[in-house]
C-alpha positions as CSV (number, residue, x, y, z in Angstrom):
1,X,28.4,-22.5,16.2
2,X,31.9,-22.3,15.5
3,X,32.6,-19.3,12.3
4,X,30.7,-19.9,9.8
5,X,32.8,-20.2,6.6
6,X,36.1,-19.2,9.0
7,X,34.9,-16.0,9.1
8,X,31.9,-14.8,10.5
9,X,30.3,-15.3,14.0
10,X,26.7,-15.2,14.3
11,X,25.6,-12.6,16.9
12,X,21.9,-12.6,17.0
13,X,18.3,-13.2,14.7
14,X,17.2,-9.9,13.8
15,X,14.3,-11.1,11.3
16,X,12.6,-14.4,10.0
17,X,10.7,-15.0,6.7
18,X,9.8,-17.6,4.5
19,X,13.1,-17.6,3.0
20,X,14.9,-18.5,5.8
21,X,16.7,-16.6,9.0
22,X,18.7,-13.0,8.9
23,X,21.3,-12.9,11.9
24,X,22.9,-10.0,12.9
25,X,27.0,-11.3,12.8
26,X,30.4,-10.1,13.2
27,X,32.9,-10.5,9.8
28,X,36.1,-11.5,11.7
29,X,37.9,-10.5,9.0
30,X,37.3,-6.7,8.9
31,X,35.9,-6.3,12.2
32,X,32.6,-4.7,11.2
33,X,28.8,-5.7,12.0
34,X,27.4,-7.4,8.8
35,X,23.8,-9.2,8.1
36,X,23.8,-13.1,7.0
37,X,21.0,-14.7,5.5
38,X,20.3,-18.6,6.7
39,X,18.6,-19.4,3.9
40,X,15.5,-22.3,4.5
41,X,15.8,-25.6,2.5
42,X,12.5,-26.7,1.3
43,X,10.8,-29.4,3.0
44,X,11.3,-32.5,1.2
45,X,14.3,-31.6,-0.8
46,X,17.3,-33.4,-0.6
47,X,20.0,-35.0,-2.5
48,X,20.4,-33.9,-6.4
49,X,17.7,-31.2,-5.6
50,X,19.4,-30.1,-2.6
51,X,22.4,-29.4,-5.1
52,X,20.3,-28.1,-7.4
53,X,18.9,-25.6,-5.3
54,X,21.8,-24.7,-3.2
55,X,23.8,-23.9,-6.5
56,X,20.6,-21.8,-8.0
57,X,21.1,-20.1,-4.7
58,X,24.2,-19.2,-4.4
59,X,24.3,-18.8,-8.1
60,X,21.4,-15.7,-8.1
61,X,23.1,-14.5,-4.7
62,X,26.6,-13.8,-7.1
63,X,24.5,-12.2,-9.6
64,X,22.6,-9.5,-6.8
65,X,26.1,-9.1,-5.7
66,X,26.9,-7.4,-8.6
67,X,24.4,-4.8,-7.8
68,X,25.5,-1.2,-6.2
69,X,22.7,0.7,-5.6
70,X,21.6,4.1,-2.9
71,X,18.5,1.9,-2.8
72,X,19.9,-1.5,-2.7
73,X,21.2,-3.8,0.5
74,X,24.1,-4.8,-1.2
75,X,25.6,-8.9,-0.9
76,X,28.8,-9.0,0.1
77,X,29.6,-12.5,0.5
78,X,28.0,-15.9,-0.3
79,X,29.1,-18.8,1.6
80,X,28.2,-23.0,2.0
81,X,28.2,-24.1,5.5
82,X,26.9,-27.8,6.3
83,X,25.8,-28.3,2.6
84,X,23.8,-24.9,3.2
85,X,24.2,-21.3,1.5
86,X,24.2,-18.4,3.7
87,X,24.1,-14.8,2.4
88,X,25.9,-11.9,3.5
89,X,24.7,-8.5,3.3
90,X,24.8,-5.1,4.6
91,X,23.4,-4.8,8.2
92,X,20.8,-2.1,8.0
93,X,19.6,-0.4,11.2
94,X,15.7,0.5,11.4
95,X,13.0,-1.3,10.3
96,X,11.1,-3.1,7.8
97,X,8.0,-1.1,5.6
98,X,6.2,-4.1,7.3
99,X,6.8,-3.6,10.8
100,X,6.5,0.5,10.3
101,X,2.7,0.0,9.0
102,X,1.7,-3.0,11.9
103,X,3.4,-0.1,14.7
104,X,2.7,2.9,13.3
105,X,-0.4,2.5,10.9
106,X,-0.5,3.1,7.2
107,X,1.6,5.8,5.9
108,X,0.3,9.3,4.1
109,X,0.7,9.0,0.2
110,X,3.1,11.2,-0.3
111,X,5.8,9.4,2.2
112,X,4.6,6.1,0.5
113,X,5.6,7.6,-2.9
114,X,8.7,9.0,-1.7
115,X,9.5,5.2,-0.8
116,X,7.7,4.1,-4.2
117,X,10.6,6.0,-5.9
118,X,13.4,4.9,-4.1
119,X,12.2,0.9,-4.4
120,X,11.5,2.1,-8.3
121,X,15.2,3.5,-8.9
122,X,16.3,0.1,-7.2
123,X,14.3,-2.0,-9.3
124,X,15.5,0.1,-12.7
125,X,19.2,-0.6,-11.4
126,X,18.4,-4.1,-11.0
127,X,16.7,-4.8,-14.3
128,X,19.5,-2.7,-15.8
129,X,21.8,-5.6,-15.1
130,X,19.0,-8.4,-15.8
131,X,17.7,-9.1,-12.5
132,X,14.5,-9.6,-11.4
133,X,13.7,-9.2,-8.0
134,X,10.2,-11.4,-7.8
135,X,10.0,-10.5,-3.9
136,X,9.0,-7.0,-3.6
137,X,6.9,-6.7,-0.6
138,X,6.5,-4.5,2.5
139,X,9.2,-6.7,4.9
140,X,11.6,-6.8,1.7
141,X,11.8,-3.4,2.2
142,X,14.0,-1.5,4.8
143,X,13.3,1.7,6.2
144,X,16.6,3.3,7.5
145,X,16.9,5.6,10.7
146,X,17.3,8.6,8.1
147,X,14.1,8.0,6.3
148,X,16.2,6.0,3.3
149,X,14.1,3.0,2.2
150,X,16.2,0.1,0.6
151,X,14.6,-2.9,-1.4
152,X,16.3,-6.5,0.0
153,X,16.4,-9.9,-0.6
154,X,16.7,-10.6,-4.3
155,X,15.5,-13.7,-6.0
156,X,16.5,-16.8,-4.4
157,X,15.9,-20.3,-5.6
158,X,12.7,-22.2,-5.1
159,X,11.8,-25.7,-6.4
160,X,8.5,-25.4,-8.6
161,X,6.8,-28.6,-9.7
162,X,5.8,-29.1,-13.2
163,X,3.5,-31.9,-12.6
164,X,5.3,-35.1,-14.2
165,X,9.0,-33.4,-12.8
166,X,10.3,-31.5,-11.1
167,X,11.8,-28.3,-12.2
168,X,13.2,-25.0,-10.7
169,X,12.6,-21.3,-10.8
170,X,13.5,-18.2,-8.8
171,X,11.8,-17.2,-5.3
172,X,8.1,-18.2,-5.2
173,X,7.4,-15.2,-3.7
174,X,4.7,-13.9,-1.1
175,X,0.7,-14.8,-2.9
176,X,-0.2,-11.4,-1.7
177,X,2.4,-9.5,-3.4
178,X,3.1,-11.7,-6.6
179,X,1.8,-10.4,-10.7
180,X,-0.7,-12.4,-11.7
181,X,0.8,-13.9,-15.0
182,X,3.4,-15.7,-12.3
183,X,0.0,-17.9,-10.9
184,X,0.1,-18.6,-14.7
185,X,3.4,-19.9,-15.0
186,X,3.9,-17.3,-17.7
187,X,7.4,-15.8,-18.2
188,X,7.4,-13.0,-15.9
189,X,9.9,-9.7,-16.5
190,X,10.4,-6.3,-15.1
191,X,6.6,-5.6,-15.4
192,X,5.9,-8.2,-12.8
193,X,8.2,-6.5,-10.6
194,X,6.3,-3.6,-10.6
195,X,3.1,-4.9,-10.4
196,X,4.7,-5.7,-6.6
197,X,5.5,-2.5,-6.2
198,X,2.2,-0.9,-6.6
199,X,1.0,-4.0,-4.3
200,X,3.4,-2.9,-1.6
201,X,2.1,0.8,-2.3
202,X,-1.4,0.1,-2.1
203,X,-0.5,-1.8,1.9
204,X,2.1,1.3,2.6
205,X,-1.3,3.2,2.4
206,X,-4.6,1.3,3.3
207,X,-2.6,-0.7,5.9
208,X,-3.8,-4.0,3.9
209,X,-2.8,-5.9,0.6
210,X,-5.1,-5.5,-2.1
211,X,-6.5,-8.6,-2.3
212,X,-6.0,-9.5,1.0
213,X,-8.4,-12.6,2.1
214,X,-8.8,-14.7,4.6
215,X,-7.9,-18.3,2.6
216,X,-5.1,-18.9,0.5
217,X,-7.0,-20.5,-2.8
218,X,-9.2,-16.8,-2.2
219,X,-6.0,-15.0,-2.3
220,X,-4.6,-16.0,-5.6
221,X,-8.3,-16.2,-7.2
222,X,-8.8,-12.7,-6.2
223,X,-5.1,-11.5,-7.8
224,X,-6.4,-13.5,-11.4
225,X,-9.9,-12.6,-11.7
226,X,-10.9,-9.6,-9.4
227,X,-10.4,-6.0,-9.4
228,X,-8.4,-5.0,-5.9
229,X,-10.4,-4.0,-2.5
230,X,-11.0,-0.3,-2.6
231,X,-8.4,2.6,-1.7
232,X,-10.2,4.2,1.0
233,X,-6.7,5.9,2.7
234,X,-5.1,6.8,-0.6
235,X,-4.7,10.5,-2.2
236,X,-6.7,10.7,-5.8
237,X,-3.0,10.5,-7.8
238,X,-1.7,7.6,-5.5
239,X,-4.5,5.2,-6.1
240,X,-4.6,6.0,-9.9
241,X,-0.9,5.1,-10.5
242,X,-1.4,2.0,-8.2
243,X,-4.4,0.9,-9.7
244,X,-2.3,1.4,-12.9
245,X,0.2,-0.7,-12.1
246,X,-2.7,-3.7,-10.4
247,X,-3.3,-4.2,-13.8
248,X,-3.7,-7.6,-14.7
249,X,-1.9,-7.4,-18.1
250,X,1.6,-7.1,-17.9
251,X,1.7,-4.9,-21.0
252,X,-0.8,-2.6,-20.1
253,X,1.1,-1.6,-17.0
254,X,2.9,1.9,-16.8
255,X,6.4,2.5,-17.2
256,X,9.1,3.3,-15.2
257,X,9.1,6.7,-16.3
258,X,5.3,7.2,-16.1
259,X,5.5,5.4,-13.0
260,X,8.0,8.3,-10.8
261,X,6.2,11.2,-12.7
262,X,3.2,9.8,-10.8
263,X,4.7,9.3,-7.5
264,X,7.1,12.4,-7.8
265,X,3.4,14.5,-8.4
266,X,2.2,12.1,-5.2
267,X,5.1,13.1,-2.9
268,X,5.1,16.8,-3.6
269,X,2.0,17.3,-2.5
270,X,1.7,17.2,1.3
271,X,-1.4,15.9,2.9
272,X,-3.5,18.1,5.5
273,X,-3.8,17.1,8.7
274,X,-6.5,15.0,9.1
275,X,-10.0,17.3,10.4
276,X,-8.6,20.5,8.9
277,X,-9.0,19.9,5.5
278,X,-10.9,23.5,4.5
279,X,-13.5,22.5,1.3
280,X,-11.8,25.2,-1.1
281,X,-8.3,24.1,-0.4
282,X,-9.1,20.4,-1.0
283,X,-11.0,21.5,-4.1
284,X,-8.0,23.1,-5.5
285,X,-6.1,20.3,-4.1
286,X,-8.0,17.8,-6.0
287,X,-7.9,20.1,-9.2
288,X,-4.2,20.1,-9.3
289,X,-4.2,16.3,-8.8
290,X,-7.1,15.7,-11.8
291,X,-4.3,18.1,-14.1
292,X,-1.4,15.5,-12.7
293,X,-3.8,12.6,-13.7
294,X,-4.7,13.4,-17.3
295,X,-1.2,14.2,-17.6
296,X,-0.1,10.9,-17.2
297,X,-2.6,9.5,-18.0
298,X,-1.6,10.7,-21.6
299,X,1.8,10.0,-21.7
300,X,0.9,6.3,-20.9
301,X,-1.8,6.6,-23.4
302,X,1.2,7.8,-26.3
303,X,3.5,5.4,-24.7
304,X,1.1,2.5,-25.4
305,X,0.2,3.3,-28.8
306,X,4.2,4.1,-29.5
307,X,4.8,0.5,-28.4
308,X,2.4,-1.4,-30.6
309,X,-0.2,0.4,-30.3
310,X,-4.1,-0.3,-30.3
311,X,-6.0,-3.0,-28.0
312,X,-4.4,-5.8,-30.3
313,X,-0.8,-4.6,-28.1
314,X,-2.6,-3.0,-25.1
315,X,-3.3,0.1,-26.1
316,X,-6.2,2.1,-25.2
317,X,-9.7,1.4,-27.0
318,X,-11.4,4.5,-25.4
319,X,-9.8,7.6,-23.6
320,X,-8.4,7.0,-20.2
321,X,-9.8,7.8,-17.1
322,X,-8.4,10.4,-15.3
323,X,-10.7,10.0,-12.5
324,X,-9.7,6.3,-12.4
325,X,-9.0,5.1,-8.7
326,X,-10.7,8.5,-7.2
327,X,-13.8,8.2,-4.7
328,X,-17.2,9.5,-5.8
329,X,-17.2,11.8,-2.9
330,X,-13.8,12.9,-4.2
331,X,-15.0,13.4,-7.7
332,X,-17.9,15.1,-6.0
333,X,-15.6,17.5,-4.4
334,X,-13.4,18.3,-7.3
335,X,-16.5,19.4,-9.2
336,X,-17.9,21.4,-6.1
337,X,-21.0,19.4,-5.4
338,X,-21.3,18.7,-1.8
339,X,-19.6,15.7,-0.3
340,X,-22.9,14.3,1.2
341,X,-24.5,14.1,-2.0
């Protein structure tokens, strides 16, 4: 291929989606190693909805291109070749969340939360400046040779059919990772974003989406109208706040704010290696955690009642459960009865 745009020469394909095809290239320009995005036209799309969706594209890339971010891949550049958009972006070494879990195996909670806070800031800065992601998921998120995670690939448009038309809306997104209410075609917003997040949490952890099945119709029946598969991996505070923010109702979801207390508690506390785990030390363990809980477990309680408050606006009809999300051998433990039962 000749430059694409005049300027950049495409090097090598250093990742593939269903979005389309990220090349490693050169920018001729200022001589420096750059990542472009090939993104994939949908089959069966072509003349006015070809236009339609190569302008929604290139329109939503300007708008991530005004993001500047620790925690972002930032867009430099966005560019038609052959009738087709191409996004440029900041080449990052390392690897995807995705491929560190499938070669390395899940991930203990409290490096999962460290990333949970840096996709979190990323997804704040973002909604900041009106964006919604609608992708988050384990291979949207990069995992940099020093340990930085960075959240990629913002929205890009997707044609959606609205039975007697057809009509358009941002990234379809991945089943396994996508908030309920957007099955629904409801309007989705910054609580639907974090409803991804704590489904990328929960895989960081138990090495499998949350309502992972093995048919497609399954899948998105299972993210309307079930509860998520058991956290068997997870610390007692990680699967609370991920449970937390599973919840089917967008407005009963945490905050940002109760969200990173939860994770900050998470990633400062250090997991044990596994098989030398002494039973007073994980009782104490699992005492500090229950204090972290009902902690914020409150503050989402006052936060819920401060905005509207009562079940009519997704408050809380009884107490919360602290012990929400905790196994009953863990609850056993953090009581002192023997594991075994």
């Amino acid at each position: 291929m000749d430059l694409l745009a005049g300027r950049y020469r495409l090097a090598e394909p250093v990742g593939e989606g269903g979005g389309g095809t990220v090349w490693r290239a050169v920018d001729e320009l200022l001589h420096r190693e750059v990542a472009v995005k090939q993104l994939r036209i949908p089959a069966g799309v072509a003349g006015a909805e070809l236009a339609e969706f190569t302008g929604r594209a290139i329109q939503e890339a300007r708008a991530a291109g005004r993001l500047s971010h620790p925690s972002i891949v930032m867009v430099h550049d966005v560019v038609r070749h052959d009738g087709q958009p191409w996004i440029v972006m900041d080449l990052v070494a390392g690897r995807s969340l995705d491929k560190v879990i499938r070669e390395d195996g899940p991930l203990p909670a409290a490096r999962a939360a460290e990333i949970g806070l840096a996709v979190l800031d990323a997804l704040e800065a973002a909604h900041a400046q009106g964006i919604l992601h609608r992708d988050v998921k384990p291979a949207n998120v990069l995992i940099a040779p020093d340990g930085r995670a960075l959240l990629t690939d913002f929205g890009i448009a997707a044609p959606v059919s609205h039975g007697n038309g057809s009509g358009w809306q941002s990234s379809a997104g991945s089943p396994a990772y996508m908030a309920p209410e957007r099955f629904r075609g409801e309007p989705d917003g910054p609580p639907s974003d974090r409803w991804s997040l704590g489904a990328t949490l929960y895989t960081a952890v138990e090495g499998r989406s949350p309502f992972q099945r093995p048919m497609a119709a399954a899948l998105v029946a299972a993210v309307l109208m079930q509860p998520p598969q058991p956290m068997v991996r997870a610390s007692p505070g990680m699967a609370w706040i991920v449970l937390a923010l599973l919840d089917k109702d967008p407005a009963r979801r945490p905050p940002p704010a109760v969200v990173r207390q939860a994770l900050r508690a998470v990633a400062a506390t250090p997991s044990a290696p596994a098989g030398h785990r002494p039973r007073r030390l994980l009782r104490l363990a699992l005492g500090a955690v229950l204090v972290i809980v009902i902690g914020v477990a409150a503050g989402l309680a006052a936060w819920r009642f401060a905005s509207g408050g009562g079940a009519a606006a997704g408050g809380f009809t009884s107490a919360p459960d602290p012990c929400r999300g905790l196994t009953d051998a863990q609850v056993r433990e953090l009581l002192g009865a023997d594991a075994r039962g």
